[in-house]
N, C-alpha and C positions, 0 to 999 in steps of 0.2 A: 493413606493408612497412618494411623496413630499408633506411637510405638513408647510403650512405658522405660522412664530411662533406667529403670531395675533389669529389664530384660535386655539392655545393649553392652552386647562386650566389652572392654574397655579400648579397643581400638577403634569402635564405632561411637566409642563416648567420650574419648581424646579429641575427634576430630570433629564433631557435635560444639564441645566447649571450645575448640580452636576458630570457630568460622563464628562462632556468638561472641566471643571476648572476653565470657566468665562461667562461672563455676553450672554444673545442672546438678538439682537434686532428685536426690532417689525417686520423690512424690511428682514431679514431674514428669511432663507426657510431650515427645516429639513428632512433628510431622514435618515431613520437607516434600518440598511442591515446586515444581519447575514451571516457568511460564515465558512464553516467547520472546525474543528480545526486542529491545524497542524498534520501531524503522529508523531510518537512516535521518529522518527529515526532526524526527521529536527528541532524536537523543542531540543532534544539532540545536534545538530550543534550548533544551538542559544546559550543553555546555555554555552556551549564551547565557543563561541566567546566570548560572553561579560565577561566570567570570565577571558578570555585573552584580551578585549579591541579591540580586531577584528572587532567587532560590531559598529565601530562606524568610518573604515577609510572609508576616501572618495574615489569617482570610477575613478580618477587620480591616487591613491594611489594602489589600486586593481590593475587596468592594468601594473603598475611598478612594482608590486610583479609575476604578470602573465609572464610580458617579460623577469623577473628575472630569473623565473624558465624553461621557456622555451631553455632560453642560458646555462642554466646549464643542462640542457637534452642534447640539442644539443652538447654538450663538450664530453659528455661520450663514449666511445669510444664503438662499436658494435652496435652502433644506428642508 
């Protein structure tokens, strides 16, 4: 459900700007949506990356790492 931030009280619209980090205005429109938490196995990935910095190349950088690995598969001999 979408909710105009005109029609939220002000204790539903302190805590709206508290969990965003700044200000909402009037002409703006809220929804909040909950969705299942990650497994146990992928939120493990996550803290791996960002404690390697993984977490944060870009999808230029990804596909150079992908074709990387790919040419070095393809080299190995019996493949």
């Amino acid at each position: 459900m979408i909710h105009n931030v005109k029609d939220l009280s002000i204790d539903q619209r302190l805590a709206i700007e508290s969990l965003l980090g700044r200000r909402i205005s009037e002409g703006e429109q809220v929804s909040v949506r909950t969705v299942p938490a990650s497994p146990e196995w992928l939120a493990s990935i996550q803290q791996d990356a960002k404690k390697k910095g993984t977490d944060k190349l870009t999808m230029e950088e990804i596909d150079a790492e992908i074709a990387a690995a790919r040419r070095e598969r393809d080299r190995r001999p019996g493949q």
